[in-house]
Structures are given as structure tokens and as C-alpha cells.
C-alpha positions as CSV (number, residue, x, y, z in Angstrom):
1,X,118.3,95.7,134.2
2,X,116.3,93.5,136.2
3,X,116.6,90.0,137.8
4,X,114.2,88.8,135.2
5,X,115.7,90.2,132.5
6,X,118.8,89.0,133.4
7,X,117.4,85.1,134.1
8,X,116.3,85.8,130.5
9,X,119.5,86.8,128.9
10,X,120.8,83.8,131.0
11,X,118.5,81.4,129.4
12,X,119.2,82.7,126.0
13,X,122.9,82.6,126.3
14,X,122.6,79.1,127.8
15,X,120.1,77.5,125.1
16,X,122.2,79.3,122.2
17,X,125.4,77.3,123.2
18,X,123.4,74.1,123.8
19,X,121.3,74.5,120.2
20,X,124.8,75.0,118.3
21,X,125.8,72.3,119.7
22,X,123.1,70.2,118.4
23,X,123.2,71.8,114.9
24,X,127.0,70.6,114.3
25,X,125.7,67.1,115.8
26,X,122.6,67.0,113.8
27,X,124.2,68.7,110.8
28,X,127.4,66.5,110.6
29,X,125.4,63.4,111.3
30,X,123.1,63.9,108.7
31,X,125.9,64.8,105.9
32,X,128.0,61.5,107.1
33,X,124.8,60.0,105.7
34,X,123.6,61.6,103.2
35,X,127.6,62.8,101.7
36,X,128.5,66.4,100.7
37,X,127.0,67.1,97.2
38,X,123.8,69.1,98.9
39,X,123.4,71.0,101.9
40,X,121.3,67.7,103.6
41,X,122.5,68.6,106.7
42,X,121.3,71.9,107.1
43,X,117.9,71.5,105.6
44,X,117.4,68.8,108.2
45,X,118.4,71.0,110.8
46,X,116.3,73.9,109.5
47,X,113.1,72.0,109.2
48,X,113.2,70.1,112.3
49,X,113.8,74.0,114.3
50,X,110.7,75.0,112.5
51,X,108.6,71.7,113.3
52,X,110.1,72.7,117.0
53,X,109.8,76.3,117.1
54,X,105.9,75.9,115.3
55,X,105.5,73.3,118.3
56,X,107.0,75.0,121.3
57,X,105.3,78.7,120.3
58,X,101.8,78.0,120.3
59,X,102.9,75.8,123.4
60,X,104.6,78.6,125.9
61,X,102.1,81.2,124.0
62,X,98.5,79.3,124.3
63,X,99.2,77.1,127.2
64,X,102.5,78.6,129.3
65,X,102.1,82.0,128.7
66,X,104.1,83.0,131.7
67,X,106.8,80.9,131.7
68,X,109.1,83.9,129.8
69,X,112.3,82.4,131.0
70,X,111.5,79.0,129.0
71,X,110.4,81.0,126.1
72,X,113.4,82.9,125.9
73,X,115.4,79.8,126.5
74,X,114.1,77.9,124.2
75,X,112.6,79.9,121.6
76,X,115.5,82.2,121.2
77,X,118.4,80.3,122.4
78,X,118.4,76.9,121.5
79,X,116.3,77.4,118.3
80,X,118.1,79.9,117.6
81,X,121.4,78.7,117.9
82,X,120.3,75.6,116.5
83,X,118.7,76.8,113.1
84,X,121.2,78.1,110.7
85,X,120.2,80.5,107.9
86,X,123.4,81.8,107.8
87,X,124.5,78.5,106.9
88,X,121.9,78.2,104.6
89,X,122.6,81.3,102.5
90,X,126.4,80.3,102.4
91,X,125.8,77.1,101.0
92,X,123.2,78.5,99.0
93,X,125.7,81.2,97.5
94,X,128.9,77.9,97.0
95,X,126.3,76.1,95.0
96,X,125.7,79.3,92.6
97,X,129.3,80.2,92.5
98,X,130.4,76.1,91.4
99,X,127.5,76.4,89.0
100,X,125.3,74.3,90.3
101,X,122.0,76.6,89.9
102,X,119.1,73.6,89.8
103,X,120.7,72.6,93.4
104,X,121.1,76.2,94.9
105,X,117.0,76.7,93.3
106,X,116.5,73.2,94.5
107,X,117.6,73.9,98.3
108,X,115.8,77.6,97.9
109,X,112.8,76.1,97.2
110,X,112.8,72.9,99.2
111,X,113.9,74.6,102.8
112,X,111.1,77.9,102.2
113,X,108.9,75.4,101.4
114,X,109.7,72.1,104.4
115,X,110.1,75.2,106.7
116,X,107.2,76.2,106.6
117,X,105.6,73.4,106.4
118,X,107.6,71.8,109.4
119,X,106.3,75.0,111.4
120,X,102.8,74.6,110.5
121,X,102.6,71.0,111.7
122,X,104.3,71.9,114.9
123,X,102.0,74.8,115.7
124,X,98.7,71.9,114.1
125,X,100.4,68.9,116.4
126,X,100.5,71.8,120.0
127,X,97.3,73.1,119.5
128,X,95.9,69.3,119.1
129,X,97.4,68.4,122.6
């Protein structure tokens, strides 16, 4: 393996701890708000990684196209350790098993749907600058 690839793996492993981190900040702060009765948190978290991730790609891929390092950092590490569809499908899945079908349809629907929104205006809002 090379030095590159290893500054990458770095980088990933590096922005992976720091964008967990973040997600039980963000995540926790937004359900002390909000309360428990819907997954708040973890939309919030979700469609804010999208707005950054639609952002930050057409960034590094029109404009930094050879900074791989960053990419990698940031693209796979942080937002990926900082968006949470596992946490999303398991919240998803407590809402169905308590009965609460409109909510888990209602959180199906609204993160799809803010995600890729979110994304959209991120990738709009970089290719603006």
C-alpha cells in the first residue's frame, strides 16, 4: 500500500471519529429540544450531511479535484461517520414495532425527501460560488 493510500485511510479514520462525534452532539442536542416522540435528531443530522456532502462534492470534484486526502477525509470520514442510516432504519423499525406506522411513513418520507433535497442545494449553493 502506498503513502497516499495510507494518508487516505488516515484521513478517513480520523474524520470518521470526529463526524460521530458530532452526530451524538448534534443528534442529542436536537432531541433535548425537540423530546423523544420522533426521530428529530437523526433527520437533522441526516439532512444537514446531505446539504454538506451535496456542498463539499461538487466542491473537491469541480474546483479541488486533487486534493484526494480532503475528499476522503471529509467525504467519507466525517460524513460518513456523521450521517446515520443505520440509525435511521432502527428507529424507523421501533416506530413500526410500537405501532406507530403514520410516524415510521412520516420519517420514511420526510428524510428521502429533505435528503435529497438538502443535497441538491448544497451541490446548487457550490456550484454558485
Amino acid at each position: 500500500m502506498s503513502a497516499g493510500n495510507l494518508n487516505q485511510l488516515a484521513a478517513i479514520a480520523a474524520g470518521g471519529a470526529l463526524g460521530s462525534v458530532l452526530r451524538y452532539a448534534m443528534s442529542s442536542w436536537v432531541a433535548m429540544l425537540t423530546g423523544r416522540g420522533f426521530p428529530y435528531g437523526t433527520l437533522a443530522v441526516n439532512v444537514a450531511g446531505c446539504l454538506a456532502m451535496g456542498f463539499l462534492f461538487v466542491l473537491f470534484v469541480d474546483r479541488l479535484s486533487d486534493s484526494a486526502i480532503w475528499r476522503a477525509g471529509l467525504l467519507i470520514g466525517v460524513l460518513g461517520g456523521f450521517t446515520t442510516f443505520s440509525s435511521f432504519s432502527i428507529e424507523t423499525f421501533n416506530l413500526i414495532e410500537q405501532g406507530d406506522i403514520l410516524k415510521a411513513l412520516a420519517n420514511v418520507m420526510a428524510s428521502v425527501m429533505l435528503c435529497l433535497l438538502a443535497t441538491w442545494i448544497g451541490a446548487v449553493i457550490a456550484r454558485a460560488l
